[in-house]
N, C-alpha and C positions, 0 to 999 in steps of 0.2 A: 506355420512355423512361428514359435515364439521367439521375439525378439528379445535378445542377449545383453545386458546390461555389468560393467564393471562395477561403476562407482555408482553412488546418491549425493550429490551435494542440496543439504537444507540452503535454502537460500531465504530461508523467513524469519524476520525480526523476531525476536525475543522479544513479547508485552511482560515486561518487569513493569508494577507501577513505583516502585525505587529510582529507578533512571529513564522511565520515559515519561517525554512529553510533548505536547504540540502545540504548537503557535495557534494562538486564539484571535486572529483579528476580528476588524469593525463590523457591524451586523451581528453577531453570533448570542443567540437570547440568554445562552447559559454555557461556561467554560467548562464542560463536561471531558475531560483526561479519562486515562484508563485506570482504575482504582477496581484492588480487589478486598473484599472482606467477605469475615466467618460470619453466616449464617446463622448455624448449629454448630456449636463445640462436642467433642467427644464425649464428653462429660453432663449432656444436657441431661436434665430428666427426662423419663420415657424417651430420649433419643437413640434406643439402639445401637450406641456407642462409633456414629459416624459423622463424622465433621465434615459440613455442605456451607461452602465462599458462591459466593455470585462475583460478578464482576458488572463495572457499568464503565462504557467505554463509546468514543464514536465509533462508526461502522468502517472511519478512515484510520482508526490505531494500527501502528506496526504493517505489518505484507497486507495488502491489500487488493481488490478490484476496485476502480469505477467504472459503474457503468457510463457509457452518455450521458445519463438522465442529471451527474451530477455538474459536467458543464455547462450541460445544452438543454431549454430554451436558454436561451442569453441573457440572458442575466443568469510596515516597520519591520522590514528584516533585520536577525541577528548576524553576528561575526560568521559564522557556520555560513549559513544561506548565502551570502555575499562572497566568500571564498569556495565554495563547491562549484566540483562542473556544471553545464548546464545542457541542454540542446539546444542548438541553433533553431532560426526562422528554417534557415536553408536546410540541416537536416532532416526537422518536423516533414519540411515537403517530398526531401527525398521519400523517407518513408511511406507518405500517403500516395506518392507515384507509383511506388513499389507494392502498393496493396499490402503492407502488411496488417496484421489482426489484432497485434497487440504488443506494447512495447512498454517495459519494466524499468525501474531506476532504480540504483542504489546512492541517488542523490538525491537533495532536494531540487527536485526540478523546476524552478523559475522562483519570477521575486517581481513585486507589483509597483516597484521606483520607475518614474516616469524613464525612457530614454535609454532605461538599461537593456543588455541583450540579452538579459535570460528574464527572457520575456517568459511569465506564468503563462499567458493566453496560449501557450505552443498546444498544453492540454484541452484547452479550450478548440483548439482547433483541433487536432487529432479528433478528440470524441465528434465534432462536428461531421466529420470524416468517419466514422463508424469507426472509429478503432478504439481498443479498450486497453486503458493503463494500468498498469502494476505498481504503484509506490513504496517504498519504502523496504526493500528487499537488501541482501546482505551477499559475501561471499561469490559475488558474479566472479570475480578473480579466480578465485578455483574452480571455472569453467574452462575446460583445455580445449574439448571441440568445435567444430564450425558445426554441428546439425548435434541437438540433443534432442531428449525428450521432455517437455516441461509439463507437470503435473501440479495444478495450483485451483483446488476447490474451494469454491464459495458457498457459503451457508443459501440455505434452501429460504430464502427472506425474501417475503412479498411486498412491493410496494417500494425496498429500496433502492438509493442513486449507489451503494456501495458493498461491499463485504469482507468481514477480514478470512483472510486463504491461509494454509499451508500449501508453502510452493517446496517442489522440490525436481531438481532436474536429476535424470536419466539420464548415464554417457555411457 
């Protein structure tokens, strides 16, 4: 029997490269954002009259997976980061008590100031714990049930710690 679904809520960022962007801290060899440009204009010569943009973007832009691979081996926040929720120590653990598989935010989750409680490492330890995050998701609020269906595919990419998804939940 096939199961019955009412609603679809997208729950995946919008990569506009007009209004997105990502914090680029220390270590990072090249500030690579999500940028898109034309290709091929309509108008090319011998182009068959169809216009081809690429885009160059980290594999962490917008709705996202990491895998493990991107916390674990081991090895300046703005306004935003400082006043968005976070998850606790004491959550993080409920969760990996709880065996869950994977667990999505439509915050920015942690911040690397010595002492503060939205500790980044919470990711860090989740993935240690096999469990795999969702960053940067939208619209969790017009989720009404306790059990949905979440559908959020990953590009078929070898080799990497991440991938950008469309998520989208089933109620």
């Amino acid at each position: 029997m096939a199961a019955a679904f009412d609603k679809i809520v997208d729950i995946s960022l919008e990569l506009d490269p007009r209004n997105f962007a990502m914090r680029t801290p220390a270590g990072f060899t090249k500030d690579l954002q999500f940028a898109m440009e034309v290709l091929k204009e309509h108008d090319a010569p011998g182009g068959a009259g169809q216009i081809v943009r690429g885009v160059h973007m980290r594999l962490h832009a917008g709705s996202h997976v990491d895998a493990p691979e991107h916390n674990v081996p081991g090895g300046g926040s703005d306004k935003w980061m400082k006043a968005s929720p976070y998850l606790t120590i004491e959550a993080t653990r409920w969760l990996i008590e709880k065996s869950i598989v994977i667990v999505g935010y439509d915050f920015y989750h942690g911040n690397d100031e010595p002492g503060s409680p939205r500790v980044f490492h919470n990711s860090r330890t989740l993935s240690e714990h096999g469990v795999i995050t969702m960053p940067y998701l939208k619209n969790l609020d017009r989720i009404t049930k306790q059990r949905v269906t979440l559908i959020a595919l990953p590009l078929n990419i070898i080799g990497a710690e991440a991938s950008p998804v469309r998520a989208v939940v089933l109620m």
